[in-house]
C-alpha positions in Angstrom: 67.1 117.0 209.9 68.3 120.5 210.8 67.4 120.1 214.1 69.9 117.8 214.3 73.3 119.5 212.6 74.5 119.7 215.8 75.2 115.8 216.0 77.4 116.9 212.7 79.3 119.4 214.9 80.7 116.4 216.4 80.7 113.7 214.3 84.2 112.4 213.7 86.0 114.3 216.1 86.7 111.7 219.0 89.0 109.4 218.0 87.8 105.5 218.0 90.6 104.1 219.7 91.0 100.3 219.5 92.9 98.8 221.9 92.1 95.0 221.0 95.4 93.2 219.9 96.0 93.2 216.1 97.5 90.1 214.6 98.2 88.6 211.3 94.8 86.8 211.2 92.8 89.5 212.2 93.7 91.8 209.6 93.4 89.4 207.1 89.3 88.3 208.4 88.9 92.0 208.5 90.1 92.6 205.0 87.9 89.8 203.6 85.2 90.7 205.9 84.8 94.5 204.3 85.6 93.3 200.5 82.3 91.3 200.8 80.8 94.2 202.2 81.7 96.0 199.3 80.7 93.6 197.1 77.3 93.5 198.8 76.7 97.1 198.5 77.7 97.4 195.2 75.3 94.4 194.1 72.3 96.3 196.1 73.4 99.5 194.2 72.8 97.5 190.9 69.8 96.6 192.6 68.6 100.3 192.8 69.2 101.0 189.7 67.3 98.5 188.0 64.5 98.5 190.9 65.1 101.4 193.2 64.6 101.5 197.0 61.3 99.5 197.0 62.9 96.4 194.9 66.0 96.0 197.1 65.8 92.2 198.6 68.5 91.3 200.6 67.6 87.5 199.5 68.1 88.9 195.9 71.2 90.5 196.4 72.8 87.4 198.8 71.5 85.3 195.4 73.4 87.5 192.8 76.6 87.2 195.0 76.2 83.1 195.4 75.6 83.5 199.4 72.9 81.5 201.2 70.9 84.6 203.0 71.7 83.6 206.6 75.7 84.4 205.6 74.3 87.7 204.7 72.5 88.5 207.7 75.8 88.6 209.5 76.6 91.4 207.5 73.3 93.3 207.1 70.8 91.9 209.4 67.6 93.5 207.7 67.0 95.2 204.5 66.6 98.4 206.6 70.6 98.1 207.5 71.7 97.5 204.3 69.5 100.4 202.9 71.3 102.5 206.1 74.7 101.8 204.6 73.8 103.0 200.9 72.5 105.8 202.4 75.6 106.5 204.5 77.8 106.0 201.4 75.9 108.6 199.3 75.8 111.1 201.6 79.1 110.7 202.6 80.3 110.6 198.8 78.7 113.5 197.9 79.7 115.4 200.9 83.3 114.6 199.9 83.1 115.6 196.6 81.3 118.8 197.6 84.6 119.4 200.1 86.7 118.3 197.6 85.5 121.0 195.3 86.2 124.0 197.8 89.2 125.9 197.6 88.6 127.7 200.9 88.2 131.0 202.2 91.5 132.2 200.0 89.3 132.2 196.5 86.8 135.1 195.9 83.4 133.9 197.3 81.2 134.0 194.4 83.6 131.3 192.7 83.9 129.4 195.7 80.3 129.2 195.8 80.0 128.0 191.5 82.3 125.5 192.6 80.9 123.7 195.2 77.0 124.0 193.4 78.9 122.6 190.5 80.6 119.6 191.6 77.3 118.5 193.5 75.5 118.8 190.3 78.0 117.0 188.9 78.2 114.0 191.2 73.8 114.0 191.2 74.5 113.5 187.2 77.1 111.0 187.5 75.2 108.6 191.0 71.6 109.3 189.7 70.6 106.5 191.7 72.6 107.5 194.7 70.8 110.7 194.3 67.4 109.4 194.1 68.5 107.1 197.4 68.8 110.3 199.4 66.9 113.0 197.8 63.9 111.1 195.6 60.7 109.9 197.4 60.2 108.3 200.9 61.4 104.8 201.3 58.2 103.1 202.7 58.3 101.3 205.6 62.1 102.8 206.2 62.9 105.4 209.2 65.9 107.0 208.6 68.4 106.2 211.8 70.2 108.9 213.6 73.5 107.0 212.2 72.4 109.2 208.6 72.3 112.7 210.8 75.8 113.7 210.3 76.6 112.8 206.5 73.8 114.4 205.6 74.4 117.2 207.6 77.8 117.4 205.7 76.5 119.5 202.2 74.2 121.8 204.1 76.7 122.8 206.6 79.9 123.5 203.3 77.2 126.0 202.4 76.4 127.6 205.1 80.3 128.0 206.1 81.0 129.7 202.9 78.2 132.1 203.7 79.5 132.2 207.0 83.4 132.9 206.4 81.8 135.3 203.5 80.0 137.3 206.2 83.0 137.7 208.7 85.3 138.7 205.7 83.4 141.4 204.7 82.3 139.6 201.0 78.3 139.0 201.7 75.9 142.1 202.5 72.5 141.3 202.6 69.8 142.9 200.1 68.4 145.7 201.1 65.2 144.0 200.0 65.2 141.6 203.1 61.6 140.7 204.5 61.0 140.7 208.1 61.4 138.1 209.9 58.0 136.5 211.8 58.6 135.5 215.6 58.1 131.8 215.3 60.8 131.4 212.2 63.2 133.6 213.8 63.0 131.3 217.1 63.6 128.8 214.7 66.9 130.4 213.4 68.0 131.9 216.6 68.3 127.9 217.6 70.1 126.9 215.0 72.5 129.7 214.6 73.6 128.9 218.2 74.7 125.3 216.8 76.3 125.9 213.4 76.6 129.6 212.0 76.5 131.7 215.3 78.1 134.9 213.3 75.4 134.8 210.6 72.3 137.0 211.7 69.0 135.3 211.7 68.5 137.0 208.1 71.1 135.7 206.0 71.0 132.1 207.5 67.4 132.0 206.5 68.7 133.2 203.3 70.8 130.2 203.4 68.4 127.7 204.0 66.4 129.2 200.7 69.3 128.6 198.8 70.2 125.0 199.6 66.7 124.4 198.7 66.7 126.0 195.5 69.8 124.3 194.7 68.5 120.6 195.0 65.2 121.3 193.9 66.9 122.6 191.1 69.0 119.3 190.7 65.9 117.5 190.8 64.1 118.8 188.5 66.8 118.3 186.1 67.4 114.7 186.5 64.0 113.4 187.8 63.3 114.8 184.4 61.2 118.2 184.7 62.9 120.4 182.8 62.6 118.2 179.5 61.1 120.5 176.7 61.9 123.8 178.5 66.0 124.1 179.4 67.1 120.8 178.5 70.3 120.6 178.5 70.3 122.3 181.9 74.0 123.4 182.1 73.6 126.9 181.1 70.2 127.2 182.9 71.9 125.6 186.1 74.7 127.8 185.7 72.7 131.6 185.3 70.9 130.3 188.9 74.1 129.5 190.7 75.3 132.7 190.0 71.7 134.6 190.7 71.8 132.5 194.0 74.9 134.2 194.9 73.0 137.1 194.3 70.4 136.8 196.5 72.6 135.8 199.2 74.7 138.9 198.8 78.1 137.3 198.1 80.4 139.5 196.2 83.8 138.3 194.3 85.8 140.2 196.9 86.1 142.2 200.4 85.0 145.7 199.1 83.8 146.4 202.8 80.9 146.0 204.2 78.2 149.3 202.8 74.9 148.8 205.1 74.8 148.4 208.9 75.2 144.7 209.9 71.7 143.8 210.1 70.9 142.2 213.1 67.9 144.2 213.7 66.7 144.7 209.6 64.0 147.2 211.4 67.0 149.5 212.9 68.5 149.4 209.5 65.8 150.2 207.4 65.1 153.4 209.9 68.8 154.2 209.5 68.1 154.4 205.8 65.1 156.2 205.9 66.5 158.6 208.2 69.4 159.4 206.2 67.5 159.9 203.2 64.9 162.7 204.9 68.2 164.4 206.4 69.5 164.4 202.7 66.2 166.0 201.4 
C-alpha cells in the first residue's frame, strides 16, 4: 500500500465540477437515492458484526431491508462493491477522527503525537467491526481496488507529518542508537521519501514506519483479544508505549534545538562523534 501514498498526495484536491443542470427532482432522487445507500450499508455493517466479511450476502442484506436483490444491484452491483464502500467508510472515518484529534504543529510534539494514537485507539474500541474490516484477516476472494489507496493512506501519512513538521521544527533528534541502514531498504525509503516526507532522512522515516506498526499491532492485540490475562485493561499499558514510541522516534515536548548533526549520512555522524571524543581524551 505504501507504494501507493502518492495517489493520497492527490486525492481530493481537483475539484469534481458538475455541470449537469440541477432541478427540483433531481435533488430530491439523489437525496432518496443515498438514504438507501445508507440504509444498505448500515444493514451490511450489522451484517459484519454478527458474521464478518465472509457472511456478508448482498441477497441477505437486500432481504433485511424488504428489497428484491435486482433493486440492490443498482446500487451495489456485487458483494465486492458493497464490501469496497465499508471499506472506504472505515478508513475514511477513522482518518477523520485521527485529523480531528490533532491540534497541529502549535502543541508540543509529544502531546500531539498521544493525541492522535489516542483517538485511533479509541475509535478501533468504539467500530471493532470496522476495525476488523480494514485491519483483521484477508477477505477471501476480495482484491482490494485502488479506490481504498487514498483513505487508507490518510492515518499513515497524519503520522508521518507530525514526525515530519517535528523534524523541521527542531523537536525530533534521532537516537544515537540508529542501525545502519542496508542498501535495498534504503532504496526503498529514498522512493518514498520523494513522495510524502522529502525533509525526513531515510533514518527517521523508517523509524516511522516501525512506529505505525507497533501502534496497530498494538491495537490488535488488544481488541482481537491477546492481551487478556497479561495487561487487560490495556489503557495504561497502551498509554506507557505511546509515550516510549515517542521515544524511540526522538520527539521531544519542545524546540530545544537540534544536539547531533542532522543525520543524513548516520556513518558521518557517528565518525563525528567518535572523533570528538578521541580529541577530548
Amino acid at each position: 500500500m505504501l507504494s501507493y501514498l502518492f495517489i493520497a498526495l492527490i486525492a481530493g484536491t481537483l475539484p469534481v465540477m458538475d455541470t449537469a443542470p440541477t432541478n427540483a427532482s433531481r435533488t430530491a432522487r439523489d437525496r432518496a437515492r443515498a438514504e438507501l445507500t445508507r440504509e444498505i450499508k448500515d444493514e451490511a455493517r450489522r451484517q459484519l458484526a454478527v458474521g464478518g466479511a465472509d457472511g456478508l450476502s448482498l441477497r441477505a442484506v437486500s432481504r433485511a431491508l424488504g428489497m428484491v436483490s435486482s433493486a440492490l444491484y443498482r446500487y451495489f452491483p456485487s458483494r465486492e462493491d458493497l464490501l469496497t464502500a465499508l471499506i472506504i467508510d472505515a478508513y475514511d472515518s477513522l482518518g477523520e477522527t485521527a485529523a480531528s484529534a490533532d491540534p497541529g504543529p502549535a502543541t508540543p510534539t509529544t502531546r500531539r503525537w498521544w493525541l492522535i494514537c489516542t483517538e485511533i485507539r479509541n475509535w478501533a474500541l468504539a467500530h471493532r467491526h470496522e476495525y476488523a474490516l480494514i485491519y483483521g484477516s484477508p477477505i477471501p476472494g476480495y482484491q482490494a481496488p485502488q479506490a481504498t489507496i487514498a483513505p487508507a493512506s490518510r492515518v499513515p501519512l497524519l503520522l508521518i507529518g507530525v514526525l515530519q513538521d517535528a523534524w523541521l521544527t527542531g523537536e525530533a533528534d534521532l537516537p544515537t542508537d540508529s542501525r545502519p541502514l542496508v542498501p535495498e531498504l534504503v532504496e526503498q525509503l529514498d522512493a518514498l521519501r520523494a513522495l510524502v516526507a522529502a525533509e525526513l532522512p531515510a533514518a527517521a522515516l523508517v523509524r516511522a514506519l516501525v512506529a505505525w506498526t507497533q501502534l496497530f499491532g498494538m491495537i490488535s492485540f488488544e481488541l482481537f483479544g491477546q492481551l487478556v490475562g497479561s495487561v487487560d485493561p490495556s489503557g495504561y499499558f497502551f498509554d506507557h508505549a505511546v509515550h516510549h514510541i515517542a521515544d524511540q522516534l526522538g520527539l521531544r515536548g519542545q524546540n530545544r534545538g537540534r544536539t547531533t548533526t542532522p543525520p543524513d549520512d548516520l556513518d558521518r555522524a557517528e565518525e563525528t562523534t567518535e572523533e570528538t571524543s578521541r580529541t577530548s581524551d
